[in-house]
VOSE-155273 format. One line per 4 residues: their letters; for each residue y, x negated, z of N, C-alpha, C. Coordinates in steps of 0.05 Angstrom, whole numbers, plus 5000, padded with zeros to 4 digits. Each point is the difference from the previous one (the first is absolute). Example, Ala and Ser with C-alpha at 12.3 -4.5 7.8 and 13.67 -1.06 7.14 Angstrom:
2
as	4886 4736 5156 5024 5018 5000 5024 4982 5000 | 5021 5007 4986 5024 4984 5001 5022 5015 5014
//
This chain:
348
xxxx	5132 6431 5419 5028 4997 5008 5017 4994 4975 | 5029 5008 4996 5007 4995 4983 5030 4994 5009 | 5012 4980 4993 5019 4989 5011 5030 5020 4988 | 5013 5000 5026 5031 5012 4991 5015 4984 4979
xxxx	5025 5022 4996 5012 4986 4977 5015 5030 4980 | 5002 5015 5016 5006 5026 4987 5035 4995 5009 | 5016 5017 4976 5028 4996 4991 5012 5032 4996 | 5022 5001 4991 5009 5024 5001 5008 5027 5025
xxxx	5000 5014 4990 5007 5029 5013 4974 5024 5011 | 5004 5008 5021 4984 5026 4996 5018 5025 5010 | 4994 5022 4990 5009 5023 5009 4979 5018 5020 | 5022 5014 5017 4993 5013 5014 5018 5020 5020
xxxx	4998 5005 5024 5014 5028 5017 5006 4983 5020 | 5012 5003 5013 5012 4978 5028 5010 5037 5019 | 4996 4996 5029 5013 5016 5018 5027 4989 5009 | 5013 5007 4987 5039 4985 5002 5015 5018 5022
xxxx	4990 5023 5000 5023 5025 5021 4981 5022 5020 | 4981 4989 5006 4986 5017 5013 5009 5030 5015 | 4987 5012 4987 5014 5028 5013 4984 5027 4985 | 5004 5025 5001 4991 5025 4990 5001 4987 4969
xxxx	4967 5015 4986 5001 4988 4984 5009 5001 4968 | 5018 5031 5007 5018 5018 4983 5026 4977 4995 | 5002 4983 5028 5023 4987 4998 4990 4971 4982 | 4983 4999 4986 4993 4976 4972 4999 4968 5026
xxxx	4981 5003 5015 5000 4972 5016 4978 4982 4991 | 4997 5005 4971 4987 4978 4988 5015 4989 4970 | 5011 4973 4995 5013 4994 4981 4975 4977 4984 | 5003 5015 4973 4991 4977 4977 5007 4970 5001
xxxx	4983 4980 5011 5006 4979 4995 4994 4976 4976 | 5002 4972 4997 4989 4989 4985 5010 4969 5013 | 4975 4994 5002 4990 4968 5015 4994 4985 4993 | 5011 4970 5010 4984 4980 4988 4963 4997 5003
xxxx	4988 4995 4985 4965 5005 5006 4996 4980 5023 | 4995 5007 5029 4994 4981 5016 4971 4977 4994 | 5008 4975 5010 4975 4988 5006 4988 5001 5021 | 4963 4997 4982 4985 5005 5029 5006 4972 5015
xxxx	4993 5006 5026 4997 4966 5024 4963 5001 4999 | 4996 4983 5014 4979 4988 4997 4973 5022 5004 | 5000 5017 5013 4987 5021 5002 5002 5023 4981 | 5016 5010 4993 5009 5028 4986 4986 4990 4974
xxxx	5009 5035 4989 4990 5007 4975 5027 5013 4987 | 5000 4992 4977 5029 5018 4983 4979 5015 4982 | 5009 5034 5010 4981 5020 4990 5014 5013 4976 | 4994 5004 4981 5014 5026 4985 4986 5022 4996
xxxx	5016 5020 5013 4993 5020 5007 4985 5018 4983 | 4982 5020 5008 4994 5019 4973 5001 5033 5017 | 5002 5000 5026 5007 5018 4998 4996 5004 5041 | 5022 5013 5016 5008 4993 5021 5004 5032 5012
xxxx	4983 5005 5021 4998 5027 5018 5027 5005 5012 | 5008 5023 4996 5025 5002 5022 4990 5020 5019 | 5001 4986 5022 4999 5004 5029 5024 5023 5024 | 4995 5008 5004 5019 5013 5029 5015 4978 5012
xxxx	4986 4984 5000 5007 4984 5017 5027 4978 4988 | 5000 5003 4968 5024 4989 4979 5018 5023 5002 | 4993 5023 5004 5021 5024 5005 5019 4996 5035 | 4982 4994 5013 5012 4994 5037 5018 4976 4990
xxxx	5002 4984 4984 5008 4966 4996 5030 5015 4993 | 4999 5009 4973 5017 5018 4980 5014 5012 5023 | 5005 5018 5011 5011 5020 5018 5003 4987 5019 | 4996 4975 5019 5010 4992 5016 4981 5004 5024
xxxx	4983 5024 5003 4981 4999 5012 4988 4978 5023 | 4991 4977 4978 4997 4978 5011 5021 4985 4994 | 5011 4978 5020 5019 4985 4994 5002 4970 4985 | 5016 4996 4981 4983 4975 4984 5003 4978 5006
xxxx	4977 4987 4988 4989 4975 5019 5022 4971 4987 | 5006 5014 4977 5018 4980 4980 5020 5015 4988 | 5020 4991 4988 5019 5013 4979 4979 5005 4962 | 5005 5018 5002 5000 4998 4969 4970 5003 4995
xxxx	4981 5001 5019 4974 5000 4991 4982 5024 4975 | 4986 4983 4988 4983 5017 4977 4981 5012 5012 | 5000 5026 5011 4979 5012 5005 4969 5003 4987 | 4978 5006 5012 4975 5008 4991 4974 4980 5001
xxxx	4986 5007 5007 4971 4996 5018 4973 5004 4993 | 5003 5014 4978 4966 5010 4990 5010 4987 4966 | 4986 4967 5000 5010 4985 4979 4975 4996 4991 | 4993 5004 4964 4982 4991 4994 5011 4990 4980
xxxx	4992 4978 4984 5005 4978 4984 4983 4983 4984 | 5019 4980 4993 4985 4979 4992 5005 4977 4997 | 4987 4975 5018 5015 4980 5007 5010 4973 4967 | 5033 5000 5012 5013 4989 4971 5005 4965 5016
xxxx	4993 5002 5024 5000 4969 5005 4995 4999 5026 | 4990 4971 5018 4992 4993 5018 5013 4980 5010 | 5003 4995 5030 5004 4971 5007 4982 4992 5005 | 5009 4970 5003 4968 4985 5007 4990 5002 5014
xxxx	4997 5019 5016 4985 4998 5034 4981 5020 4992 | 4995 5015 4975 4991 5028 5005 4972 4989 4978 | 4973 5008 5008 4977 4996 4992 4985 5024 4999 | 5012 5023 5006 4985 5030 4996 5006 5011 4980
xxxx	5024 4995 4986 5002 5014 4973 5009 4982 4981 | 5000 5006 4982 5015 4984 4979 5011 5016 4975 | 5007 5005 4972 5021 5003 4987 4981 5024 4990 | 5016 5028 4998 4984 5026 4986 4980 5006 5022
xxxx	4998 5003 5023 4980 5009 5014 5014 5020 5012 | 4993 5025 5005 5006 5020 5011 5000 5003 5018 | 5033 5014 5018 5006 4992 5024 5013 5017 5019 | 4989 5010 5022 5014 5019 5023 5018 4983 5007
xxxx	5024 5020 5011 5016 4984 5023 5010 5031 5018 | 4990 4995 5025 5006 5027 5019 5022 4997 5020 | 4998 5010 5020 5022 5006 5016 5011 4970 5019 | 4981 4994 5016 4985 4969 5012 5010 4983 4995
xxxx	5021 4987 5007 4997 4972 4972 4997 4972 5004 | 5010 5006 5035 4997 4971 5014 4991 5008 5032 | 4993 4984 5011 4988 4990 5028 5001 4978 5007 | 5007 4994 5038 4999 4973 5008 4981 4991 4992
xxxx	4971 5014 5009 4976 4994 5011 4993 4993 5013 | 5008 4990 5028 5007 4989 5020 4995 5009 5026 | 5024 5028 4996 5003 5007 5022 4967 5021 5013 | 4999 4999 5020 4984 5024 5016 4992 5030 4987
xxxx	5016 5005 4979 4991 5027 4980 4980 4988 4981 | 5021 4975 4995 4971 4997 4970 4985 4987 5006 | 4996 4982 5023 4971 5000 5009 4984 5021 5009 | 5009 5017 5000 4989 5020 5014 4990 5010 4972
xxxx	5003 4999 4981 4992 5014 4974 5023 5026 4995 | 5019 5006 5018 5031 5017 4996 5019 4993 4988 | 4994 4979 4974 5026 4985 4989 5021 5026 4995 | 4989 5022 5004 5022 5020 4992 5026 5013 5020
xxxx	4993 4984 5024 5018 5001 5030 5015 4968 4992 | 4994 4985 4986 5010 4982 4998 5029 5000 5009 | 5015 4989 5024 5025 4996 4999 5014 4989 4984 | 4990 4974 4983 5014 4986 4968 4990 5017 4984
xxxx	4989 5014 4998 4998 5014 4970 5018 5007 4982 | 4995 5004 4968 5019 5009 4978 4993 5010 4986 | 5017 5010 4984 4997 5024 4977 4996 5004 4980 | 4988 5003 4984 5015 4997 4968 5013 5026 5002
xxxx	5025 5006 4984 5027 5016 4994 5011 5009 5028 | 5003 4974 5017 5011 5008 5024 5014 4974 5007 | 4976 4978 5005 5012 4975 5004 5001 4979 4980 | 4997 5010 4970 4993 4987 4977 4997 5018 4976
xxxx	5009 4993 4985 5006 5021 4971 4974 5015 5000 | 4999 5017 4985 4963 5016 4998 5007 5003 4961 | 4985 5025 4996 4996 5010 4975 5008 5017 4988 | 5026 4997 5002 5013 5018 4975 5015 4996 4997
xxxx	4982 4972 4987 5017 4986 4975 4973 4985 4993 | 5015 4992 4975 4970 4993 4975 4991 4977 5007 | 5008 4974 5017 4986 4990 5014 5013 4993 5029 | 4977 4984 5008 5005 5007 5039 4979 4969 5001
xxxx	5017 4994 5030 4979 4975 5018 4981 5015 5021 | 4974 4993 5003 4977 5003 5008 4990 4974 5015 | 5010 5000 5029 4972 4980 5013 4971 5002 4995 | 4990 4981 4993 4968 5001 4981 4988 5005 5026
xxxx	5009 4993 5028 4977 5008 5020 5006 5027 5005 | 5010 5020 5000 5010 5030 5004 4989 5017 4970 | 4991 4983 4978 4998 5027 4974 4967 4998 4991 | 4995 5011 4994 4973 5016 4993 4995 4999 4977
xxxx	4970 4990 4987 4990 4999 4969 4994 5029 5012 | 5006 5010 4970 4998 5025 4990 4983 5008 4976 | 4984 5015 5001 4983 5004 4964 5014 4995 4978 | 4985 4992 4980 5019 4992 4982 5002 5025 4977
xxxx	4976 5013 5001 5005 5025 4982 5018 5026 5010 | 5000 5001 5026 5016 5018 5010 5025 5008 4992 | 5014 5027 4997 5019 5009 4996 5015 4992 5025 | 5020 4983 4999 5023 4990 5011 5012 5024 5005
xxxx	5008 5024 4992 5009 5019 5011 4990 5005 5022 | 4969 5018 5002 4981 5001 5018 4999 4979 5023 | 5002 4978 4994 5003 4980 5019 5018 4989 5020 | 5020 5010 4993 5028 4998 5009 5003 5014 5032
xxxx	4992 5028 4999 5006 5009 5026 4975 4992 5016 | 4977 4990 4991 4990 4981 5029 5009 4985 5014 | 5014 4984 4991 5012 4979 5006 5012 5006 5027 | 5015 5024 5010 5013 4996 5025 4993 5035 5006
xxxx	5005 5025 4987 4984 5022 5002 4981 5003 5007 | 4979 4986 4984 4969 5003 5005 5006 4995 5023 | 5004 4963 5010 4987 4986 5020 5018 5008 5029 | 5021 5020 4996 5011 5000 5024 4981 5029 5004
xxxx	4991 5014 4989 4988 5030 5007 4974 4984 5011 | 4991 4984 4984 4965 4986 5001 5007 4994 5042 | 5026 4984 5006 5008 4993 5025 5004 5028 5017 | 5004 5007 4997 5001 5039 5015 4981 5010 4994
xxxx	4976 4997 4991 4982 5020 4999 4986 4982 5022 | 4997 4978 4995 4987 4979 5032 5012 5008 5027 | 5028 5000 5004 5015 5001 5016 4991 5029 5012 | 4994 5021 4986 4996 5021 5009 4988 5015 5011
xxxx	4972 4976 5004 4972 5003 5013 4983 5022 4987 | 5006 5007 4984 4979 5032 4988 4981 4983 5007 | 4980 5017 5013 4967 4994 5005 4988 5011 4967 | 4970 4993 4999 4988 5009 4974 5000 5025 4998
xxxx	4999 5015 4972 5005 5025 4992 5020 5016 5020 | 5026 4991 5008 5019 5010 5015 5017 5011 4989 | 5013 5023 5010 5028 5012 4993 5025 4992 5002 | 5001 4990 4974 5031 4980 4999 5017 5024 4986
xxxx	5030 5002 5014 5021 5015 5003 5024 4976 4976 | 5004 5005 4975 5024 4987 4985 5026 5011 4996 | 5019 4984 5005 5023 5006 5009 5025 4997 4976 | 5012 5012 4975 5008 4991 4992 4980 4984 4966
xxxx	5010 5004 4990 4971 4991 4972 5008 4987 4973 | 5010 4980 5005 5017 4990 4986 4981 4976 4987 | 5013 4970 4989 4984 4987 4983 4971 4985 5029 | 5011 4999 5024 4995 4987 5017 4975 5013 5016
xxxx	5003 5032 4998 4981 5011 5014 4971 5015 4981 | 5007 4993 4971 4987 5013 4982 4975 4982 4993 | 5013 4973 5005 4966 4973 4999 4994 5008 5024 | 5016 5000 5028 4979 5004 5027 4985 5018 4998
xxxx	5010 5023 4983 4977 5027 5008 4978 4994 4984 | 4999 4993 4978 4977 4994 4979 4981 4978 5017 | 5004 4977 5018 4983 4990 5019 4990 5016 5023 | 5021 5001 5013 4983 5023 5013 4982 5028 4997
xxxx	5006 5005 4973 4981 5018 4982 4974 4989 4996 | 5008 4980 4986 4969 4987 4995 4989 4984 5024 | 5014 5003 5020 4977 4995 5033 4991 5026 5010 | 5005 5011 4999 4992 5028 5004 5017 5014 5006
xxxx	5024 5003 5008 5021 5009 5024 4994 5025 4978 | 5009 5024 5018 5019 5027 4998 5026 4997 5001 | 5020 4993 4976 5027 4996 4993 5012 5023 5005 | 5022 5005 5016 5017 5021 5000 5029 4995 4993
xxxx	5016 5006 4983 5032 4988 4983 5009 5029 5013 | 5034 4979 5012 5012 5018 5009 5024 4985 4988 | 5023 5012 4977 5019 4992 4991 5018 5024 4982 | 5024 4991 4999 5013 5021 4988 5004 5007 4974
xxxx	4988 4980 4982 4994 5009 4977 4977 5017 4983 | 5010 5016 4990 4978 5017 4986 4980 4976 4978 | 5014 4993 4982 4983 4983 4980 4986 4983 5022 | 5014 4988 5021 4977 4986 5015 4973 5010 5008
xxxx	5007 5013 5017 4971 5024 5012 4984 5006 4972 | 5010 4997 4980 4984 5002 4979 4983 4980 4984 | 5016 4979 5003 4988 4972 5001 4975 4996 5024 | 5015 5007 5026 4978 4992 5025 4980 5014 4983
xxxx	4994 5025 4996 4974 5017 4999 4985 4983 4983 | 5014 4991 4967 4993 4989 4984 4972 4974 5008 | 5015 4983 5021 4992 4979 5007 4965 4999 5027 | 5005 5025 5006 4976 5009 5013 5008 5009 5035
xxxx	5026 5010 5006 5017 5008 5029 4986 5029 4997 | 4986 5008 5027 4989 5026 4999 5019 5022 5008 | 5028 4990 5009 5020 5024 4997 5025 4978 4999 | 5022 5019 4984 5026 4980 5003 5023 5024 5007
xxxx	5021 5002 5018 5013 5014 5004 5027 4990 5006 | 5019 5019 5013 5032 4986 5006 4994 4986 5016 | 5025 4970 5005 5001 4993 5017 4998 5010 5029 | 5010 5010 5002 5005 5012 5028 4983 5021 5012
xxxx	4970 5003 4981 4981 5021 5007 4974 4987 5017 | 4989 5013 5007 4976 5000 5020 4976 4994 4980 | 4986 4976 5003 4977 4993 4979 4984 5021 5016 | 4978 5009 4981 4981 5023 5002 4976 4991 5027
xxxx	5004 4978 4997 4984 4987 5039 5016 4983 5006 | 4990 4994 5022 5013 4979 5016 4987 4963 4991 | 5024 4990 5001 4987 4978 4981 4998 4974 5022 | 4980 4978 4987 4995 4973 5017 5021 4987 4993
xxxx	5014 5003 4984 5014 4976 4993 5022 5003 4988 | 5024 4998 5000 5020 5011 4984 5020 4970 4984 | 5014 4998 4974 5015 4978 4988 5027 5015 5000 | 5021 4985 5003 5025 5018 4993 5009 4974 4978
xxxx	5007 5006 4976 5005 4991 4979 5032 5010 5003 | 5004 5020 4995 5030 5014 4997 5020 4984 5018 | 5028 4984 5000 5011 4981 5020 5015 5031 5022 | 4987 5024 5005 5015 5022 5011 4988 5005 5037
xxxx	5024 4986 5019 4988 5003 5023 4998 5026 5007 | 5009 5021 4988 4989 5020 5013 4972 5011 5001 | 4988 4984 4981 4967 5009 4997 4988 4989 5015 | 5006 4974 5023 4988 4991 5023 4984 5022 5019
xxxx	5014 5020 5006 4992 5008 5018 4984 5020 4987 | 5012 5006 4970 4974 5032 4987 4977 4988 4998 | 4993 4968 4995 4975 4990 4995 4996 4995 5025 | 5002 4993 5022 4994 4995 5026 4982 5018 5000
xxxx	5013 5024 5007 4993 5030 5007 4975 5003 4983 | 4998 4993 4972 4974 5022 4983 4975 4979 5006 | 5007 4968 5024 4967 4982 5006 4989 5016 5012 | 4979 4999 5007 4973 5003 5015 5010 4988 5023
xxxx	4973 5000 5021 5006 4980 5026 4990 4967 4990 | 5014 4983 5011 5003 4974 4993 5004 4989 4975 | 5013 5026 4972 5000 4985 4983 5026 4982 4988 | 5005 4993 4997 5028 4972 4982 5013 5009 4976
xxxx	5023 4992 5007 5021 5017 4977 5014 4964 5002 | 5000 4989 4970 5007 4977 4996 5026 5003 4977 | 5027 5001 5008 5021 5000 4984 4993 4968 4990 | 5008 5007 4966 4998 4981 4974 5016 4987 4992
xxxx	5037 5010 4995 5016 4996 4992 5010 4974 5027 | 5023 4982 4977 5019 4984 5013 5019 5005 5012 | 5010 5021 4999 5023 5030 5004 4996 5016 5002 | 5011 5017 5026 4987 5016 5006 5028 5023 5011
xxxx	5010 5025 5004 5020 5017 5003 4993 4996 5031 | 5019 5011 5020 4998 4995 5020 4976 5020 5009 | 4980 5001 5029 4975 5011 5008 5017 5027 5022 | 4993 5029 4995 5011 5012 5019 4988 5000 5021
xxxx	5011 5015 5025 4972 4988 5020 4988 5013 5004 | 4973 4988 5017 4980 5004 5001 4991 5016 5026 | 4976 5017 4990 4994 5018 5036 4969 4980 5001 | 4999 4991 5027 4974 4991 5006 4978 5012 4999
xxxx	4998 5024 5006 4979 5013 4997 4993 5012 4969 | 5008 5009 4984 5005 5008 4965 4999 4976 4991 | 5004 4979 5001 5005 4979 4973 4983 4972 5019 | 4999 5000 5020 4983 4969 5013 4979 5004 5013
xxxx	4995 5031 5018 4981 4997 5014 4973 4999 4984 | 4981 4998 5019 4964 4999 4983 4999 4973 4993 | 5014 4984 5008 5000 4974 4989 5010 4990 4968 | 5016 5020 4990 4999 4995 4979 5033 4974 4986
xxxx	4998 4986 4984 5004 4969 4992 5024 5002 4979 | 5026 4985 5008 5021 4998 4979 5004 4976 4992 | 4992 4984 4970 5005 4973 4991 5017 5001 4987 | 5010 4978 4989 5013 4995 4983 4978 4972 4977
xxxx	5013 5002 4975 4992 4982 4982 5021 4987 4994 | 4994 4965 5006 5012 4984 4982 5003 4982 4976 | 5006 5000 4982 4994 4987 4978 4973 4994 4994 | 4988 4977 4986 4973 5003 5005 4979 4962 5001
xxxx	4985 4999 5003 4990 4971 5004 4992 4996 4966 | 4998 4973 4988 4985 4990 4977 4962 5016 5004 | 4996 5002 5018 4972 5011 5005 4990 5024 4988 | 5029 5014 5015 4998 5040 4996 5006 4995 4954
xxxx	5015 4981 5002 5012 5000 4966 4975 4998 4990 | 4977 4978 5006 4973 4995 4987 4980 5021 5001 | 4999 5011 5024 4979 5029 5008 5009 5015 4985 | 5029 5009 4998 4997 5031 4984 4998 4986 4974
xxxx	5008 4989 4986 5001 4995 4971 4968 5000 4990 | 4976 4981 5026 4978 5010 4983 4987 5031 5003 | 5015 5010 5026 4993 5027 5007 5004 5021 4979 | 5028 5000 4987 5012 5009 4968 4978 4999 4977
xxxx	4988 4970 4999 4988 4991 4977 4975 5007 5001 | 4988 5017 5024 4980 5007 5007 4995 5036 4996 | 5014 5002 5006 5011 5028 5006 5006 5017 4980 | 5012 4976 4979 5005 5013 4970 5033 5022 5004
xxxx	5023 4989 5024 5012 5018 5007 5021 5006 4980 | 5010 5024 5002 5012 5017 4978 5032 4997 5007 | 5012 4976 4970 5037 4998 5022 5013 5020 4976 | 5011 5020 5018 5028 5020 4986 5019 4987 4998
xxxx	5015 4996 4977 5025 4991 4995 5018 5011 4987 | 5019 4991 5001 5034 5008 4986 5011 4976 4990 | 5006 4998 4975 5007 4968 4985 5030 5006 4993 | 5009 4974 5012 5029 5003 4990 5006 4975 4983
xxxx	5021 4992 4984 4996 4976 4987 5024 4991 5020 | 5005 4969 5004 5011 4982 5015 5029 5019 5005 | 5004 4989 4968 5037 5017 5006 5001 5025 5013 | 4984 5017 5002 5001 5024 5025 5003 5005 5025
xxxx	4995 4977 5014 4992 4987 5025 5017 5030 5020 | 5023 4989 4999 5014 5023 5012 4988 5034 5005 | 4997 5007 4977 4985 5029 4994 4977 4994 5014 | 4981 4984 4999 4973 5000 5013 5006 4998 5033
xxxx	5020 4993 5012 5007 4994 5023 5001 5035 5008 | 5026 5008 4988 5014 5027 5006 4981 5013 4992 | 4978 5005 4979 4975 5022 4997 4981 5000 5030 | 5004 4973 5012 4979 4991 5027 5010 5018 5020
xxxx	5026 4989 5001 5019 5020 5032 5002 5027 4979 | 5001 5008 4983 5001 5041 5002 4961 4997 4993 | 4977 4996 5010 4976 5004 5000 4994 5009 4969 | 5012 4989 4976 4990 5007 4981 4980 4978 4980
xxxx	4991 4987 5015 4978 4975 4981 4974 5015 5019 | 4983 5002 4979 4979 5006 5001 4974 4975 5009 | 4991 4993 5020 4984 4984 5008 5017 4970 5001 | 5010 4980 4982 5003 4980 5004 5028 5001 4978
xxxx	5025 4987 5015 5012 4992 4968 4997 4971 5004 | 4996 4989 4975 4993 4982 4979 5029 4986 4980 | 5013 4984 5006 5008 4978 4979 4995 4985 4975 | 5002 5000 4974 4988 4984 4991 5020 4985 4983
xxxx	4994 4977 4985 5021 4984 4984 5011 5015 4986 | 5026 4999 4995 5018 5008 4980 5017 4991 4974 | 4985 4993 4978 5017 4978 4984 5032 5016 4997 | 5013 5018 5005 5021 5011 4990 5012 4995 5027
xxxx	4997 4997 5024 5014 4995 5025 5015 4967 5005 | 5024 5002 4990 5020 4966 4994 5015 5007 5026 | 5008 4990 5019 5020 5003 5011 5025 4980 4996 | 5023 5009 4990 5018 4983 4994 5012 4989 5016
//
């Protein structure tokens, strides 16, 4: 443990105007360095995943939980101080901080082991600053020791990518060596396929990018085609990654009988409707995924470290933030974009 006592400024991006993201709804800020409370950790950052889900925040998408909040979720670090309550880490130990960030614990979900239905639940870059900015607060019960040799780049989109795909590939019921149908192939669905690869599945990528489908093949997907095409069988199990309701019903349509099509995203375009017989009958299953438990965060990370899994990225340095956002909404980051410190990023 190492006791607070940190002074000064940090820089970082705040969501000030939420809206289209052409229209600049993220402004450069600069903060006083918060103190941790008795639990937290004051992290400095080394390098912070941007998410879809910091793009829905940005655009308005989702509506915000606070004024002014610092977006970002996939935080890896290194802890620059502690309060006194905290006995799991202490000063320079390497440190996740994911989507998760608080729970009653109380209520009937998280006994249930569902802290992720949690009715009190919170956010990091929703209901509490996140990472992007050079440092960030971390509840020590919500963040994750992390390897210490590991590339912090690499590490970064586990944090809420990995572990929300690691949550949809469960959700999705694929039985062993099953035909899983991917929807969309972005930083989020590119760790799910590589697990489900290495369980045996038959991967099929269905998304609109060319360099993607080229990535899926890369990664071990035995066909990757347009979104909107017919996988080469009929599949057990389908993920929709892409936040596009109109693909509800094209993945409906390409299950088998009784198989599960589990939408991923927090946002979703509206669902056109549905014919009972084409898209539900045979028994076949529409979920949704929500955020994810401390559990699903510990499984996939050793599942990763096991697996040896392969993270694609796109590195932007801090001051870019914006560009890495707007490269996300026109589909031009390649597997994951990536943040990293910026000594030349001052905001005045």
């Amino acid at each position: 443990m190492t006791r607070a006592g940190h002074s000064g400024t940090l820089s970082g991006w705040a969501v000030e105007r939420p809206g289209p993201i052409a229209s600049g709804p993220l402004a450069a800020v600069r903060r006083p360095v918060p103190e941790p409370g008795p639990g937290d950790l004051l992290v400095r950052v080394e390098a912070c995943g941007v998410c879809r889900t910091d793009l829905h925040l940005a655009e308005g998408d989702l509506p915000p939980h606070r004024p002014a909040t610092v977006p970002g979720h996939e935080i890896v670090g290194r802890v620059a101080a502690a309060g006194p309550a905290v006995t799991e880490f202490r000063a320079g130990d390497r440190v996740g901080g994911a989507w998760l960030r608080a729970t009653c614990g109380e209520c009937r979900y998280c006994r249930a082991g569902a802290e992720n239905l949690c009715p009190a639940s919170r956010y990091t870059g929703w209901d509490a600053d996140g990472g992007f900015a050079d440092l960030t607060l971390l509840p020590a019960d919500y963040a994750y020791h992390l390897p210490e040799a590991a590339d912090p780049v690499t590490l970064a989109p586990l944090l809420c990518a990995g572990i929300i795909g690691y949550r949809a590939l469960r959700r999705c019921a694929l039985p062993p060596g099953g035909r899983l149908g991917i929807y969309g192939f972005g930083g989020s669905a590119h760790l799910a396929a590589q697990v489900a690869v290495a369980e045996g599945a038959r991967v099929h990528v269905l998304t609109r990018s060319v360099r993607a489908r080229e990535l899926a093949r890369e990664l071990g997907a035995v066909s990757a085609g347009g979104a909107y095409d017919r996988p080469p069988e009929p599949l057990d199990s389908a993920i929709l990654f892409a936040p596009v309701g109109e693909l509800v019903p094209v993945a409906l349509a390409a299950l088998d009988r009784s198989g599960t099509l589990a939408v991923a995203g927090i946002h979703l375009t509206d669902i056109p409707p549905l014919t009972y017989e084409e898209h539900l009958f045979y028994e076949r299953n529409l979920c949704s995924v929500t955020a994810n438990t401390r559990r699903d965060g510990r499984e996939f990370l050793a599942t990763a470290a096991r697996i040896g899994i392969r993270v694609t990225t796109t590195p932007y340095p801090l001051g870019r933030a914006p560009e890495a956002l707007a490269d996300l909404a026109g589909d031009k980051v390649q597997g994951a974009a990536v943040l990293l410190p910026d000594a030349d990023f001052s905001p005045s």
